[in-house]
VOGU-3710 file (C-alpha; in Angstrom, 3 decimals, decimal comma):
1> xxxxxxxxxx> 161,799/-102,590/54,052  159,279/-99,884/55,608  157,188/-100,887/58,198  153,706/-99,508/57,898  154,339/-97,659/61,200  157,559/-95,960/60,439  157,685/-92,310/60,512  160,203/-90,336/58,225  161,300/-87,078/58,163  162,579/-84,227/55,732
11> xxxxxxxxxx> 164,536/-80,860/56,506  163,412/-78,059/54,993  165,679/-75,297/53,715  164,507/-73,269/56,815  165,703/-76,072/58,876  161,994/-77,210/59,760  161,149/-80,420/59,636  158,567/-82,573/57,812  157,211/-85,761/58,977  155,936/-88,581/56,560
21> xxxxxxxxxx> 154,347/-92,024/57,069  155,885/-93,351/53,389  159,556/-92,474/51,786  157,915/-89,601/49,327  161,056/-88,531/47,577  164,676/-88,898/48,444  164,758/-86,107/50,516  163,153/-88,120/52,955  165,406/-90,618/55,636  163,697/-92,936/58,543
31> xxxxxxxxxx> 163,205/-90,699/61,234  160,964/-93,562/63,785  161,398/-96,827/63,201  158,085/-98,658/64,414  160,730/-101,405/66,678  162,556/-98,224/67,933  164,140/-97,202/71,458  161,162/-94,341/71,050  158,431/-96,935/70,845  159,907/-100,079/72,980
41> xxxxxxxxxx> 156,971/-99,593/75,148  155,121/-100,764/72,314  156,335/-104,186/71,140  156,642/-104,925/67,446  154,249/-107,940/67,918  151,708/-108,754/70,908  149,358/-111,245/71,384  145,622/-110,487/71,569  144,369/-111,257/75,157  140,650/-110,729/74,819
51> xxxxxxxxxx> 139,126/-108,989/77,522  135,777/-109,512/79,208  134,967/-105,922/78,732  136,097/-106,501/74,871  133,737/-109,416/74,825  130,998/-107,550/76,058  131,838/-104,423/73,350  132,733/-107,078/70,479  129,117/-107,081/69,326  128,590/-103,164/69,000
61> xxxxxxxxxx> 132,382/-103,487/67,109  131,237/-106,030/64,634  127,925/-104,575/63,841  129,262/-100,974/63,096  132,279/-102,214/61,579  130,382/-104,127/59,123  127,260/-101,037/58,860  130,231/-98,719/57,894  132,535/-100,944/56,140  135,248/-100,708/58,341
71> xxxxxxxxxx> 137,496/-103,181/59,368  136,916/-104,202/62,738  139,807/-105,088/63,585  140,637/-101,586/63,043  138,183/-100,491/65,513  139,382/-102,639/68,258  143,222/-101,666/68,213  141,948/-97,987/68,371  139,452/-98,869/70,883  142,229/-100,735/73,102
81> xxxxxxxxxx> 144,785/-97,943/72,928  142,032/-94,972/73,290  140,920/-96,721/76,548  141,104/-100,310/77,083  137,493/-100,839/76,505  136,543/-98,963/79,496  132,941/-96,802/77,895  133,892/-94,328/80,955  137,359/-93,318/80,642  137,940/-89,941/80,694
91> xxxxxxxxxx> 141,114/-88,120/79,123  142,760/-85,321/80,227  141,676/-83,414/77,493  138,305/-83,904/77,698  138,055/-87,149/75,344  135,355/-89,436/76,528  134,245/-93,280/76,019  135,872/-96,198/74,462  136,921/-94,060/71,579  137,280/-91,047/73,560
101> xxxxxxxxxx> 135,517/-88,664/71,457  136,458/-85,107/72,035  132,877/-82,885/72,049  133,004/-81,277/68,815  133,702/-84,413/67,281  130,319/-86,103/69,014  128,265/-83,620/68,452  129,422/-83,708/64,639  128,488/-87,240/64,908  125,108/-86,608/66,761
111> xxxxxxxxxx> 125,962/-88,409/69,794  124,100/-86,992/73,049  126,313/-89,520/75,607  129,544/-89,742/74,603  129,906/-92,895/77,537  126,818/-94,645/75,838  129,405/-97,551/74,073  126,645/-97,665/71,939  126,624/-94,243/70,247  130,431/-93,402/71,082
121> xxxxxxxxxx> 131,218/-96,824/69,095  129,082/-96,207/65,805  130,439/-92,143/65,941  133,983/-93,441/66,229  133,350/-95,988/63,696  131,850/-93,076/61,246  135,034/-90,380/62,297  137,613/-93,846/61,239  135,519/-94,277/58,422  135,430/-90,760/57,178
131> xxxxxxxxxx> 139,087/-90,299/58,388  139,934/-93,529/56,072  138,501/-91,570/52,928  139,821/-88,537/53,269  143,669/-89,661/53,669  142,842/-92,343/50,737  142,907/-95,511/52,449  146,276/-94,294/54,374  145,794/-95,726/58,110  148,518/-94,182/59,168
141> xxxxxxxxxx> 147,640/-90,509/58,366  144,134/-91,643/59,089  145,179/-92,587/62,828  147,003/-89,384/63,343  144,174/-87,627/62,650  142,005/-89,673/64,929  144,599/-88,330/67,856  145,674/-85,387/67,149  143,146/-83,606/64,604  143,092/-83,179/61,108
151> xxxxxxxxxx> 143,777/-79,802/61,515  147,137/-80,913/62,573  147,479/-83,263/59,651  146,400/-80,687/56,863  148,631/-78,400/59,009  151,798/-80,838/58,401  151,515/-81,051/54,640  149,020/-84,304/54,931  151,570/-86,377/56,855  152,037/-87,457/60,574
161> xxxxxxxxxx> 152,502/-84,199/63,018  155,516/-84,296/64,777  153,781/-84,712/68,249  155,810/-86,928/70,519  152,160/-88,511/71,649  150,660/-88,907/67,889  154,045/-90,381/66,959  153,998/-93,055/69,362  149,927/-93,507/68,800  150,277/-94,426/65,365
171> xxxxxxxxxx> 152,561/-97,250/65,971  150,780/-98,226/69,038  147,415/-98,878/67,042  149,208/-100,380/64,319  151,036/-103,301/66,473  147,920/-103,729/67,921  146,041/-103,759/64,476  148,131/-107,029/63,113  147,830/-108,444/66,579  143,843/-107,898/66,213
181> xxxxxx> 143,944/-109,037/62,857  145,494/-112,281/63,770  142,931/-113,208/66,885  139,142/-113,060/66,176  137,457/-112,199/68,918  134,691/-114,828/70,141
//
């Protein structure tokens, strides 16, 4: 049986490739399995340690989760692989916060301090949402356009890009999405 994270992958006839996160016709074979030698740095299930900077966040989590009807438990396995809860991380691309919002998307979002927890939280909370809607209720291709654009996922035929780092995201915030889902936070 598929595992919500697994990634699979068709050859075109000019030897391309396509990358799905569901078996769409038989053309398809399991390219990533989410327990796989490619993701063993992500285990197939963690516990949920809670953090003291997660209990401080957990509030602003709950309260936009719930304002945008998105499931916070969502928000917190994106939030701990984006940047551990830190509200000042800083990626190498320029992503910044605990959902390291890239500058265009912030200022889509109206946020004027991408490290304020407070707006970065309720913006990423909005992008998930609005991500969720547009891929259908897929997480999967919703996730992969959190990290690497939905550019690249409309690029890709609507399915996962094959980007070594959005291939190993997906299943990263997907082990730690059942692990959220089976702690609540305090």
């Amino acid at each position: 049986m598929a595992s919500a994270a697994d990634v699979f992958r068709s050859v075109n006839p000019d030897g391309s490739f396509k990358y799905a996160s569901q078996l769409l016709d038989t053309s398809y074979s399991l390219y990533l399995k989410s327990e796989s030698s490619v993701t063993s740095d992500v285990p197939k299930s963690i516990p949920w340690v809670i953090s003291k900077k997660e209990k401080q966040l957990e509030p602003l989590i709950l309260q936009f989760a719930q304002k945008h009807a998105v499931d916070p438990a969502l928000v917190r396995a994106v939030i701990a692989v984006e940047s551990r809860f830190n509200p000042h991380a800083v990626s190498a691309k320029g992503a910044t916060g605990v959902m390291q919002l890239m500058p265009a998307t912030a200022a889509r979002y109206g946020v004027t301090n991408r490290a304020d927890p407070v707006q970065n939280i309720e913006a990423g909370v909005r992008y998930l949402k609005d991500l969720l809607a547009l891929h259908k209720g897929n997480v999967a291709l919703a996730l992969a356009s959190y990290n690497a654009g939905e550019g690249a996922v409309a690029r890709h035929g609507r399915r996962i890009p094959p980007y070594k780092e959005t291939m190993l995201y997906v299943p990263a915030v997907l082990t730690r999405l059942e692990a959220a889902r089976s702690t609540t936070a305090p």
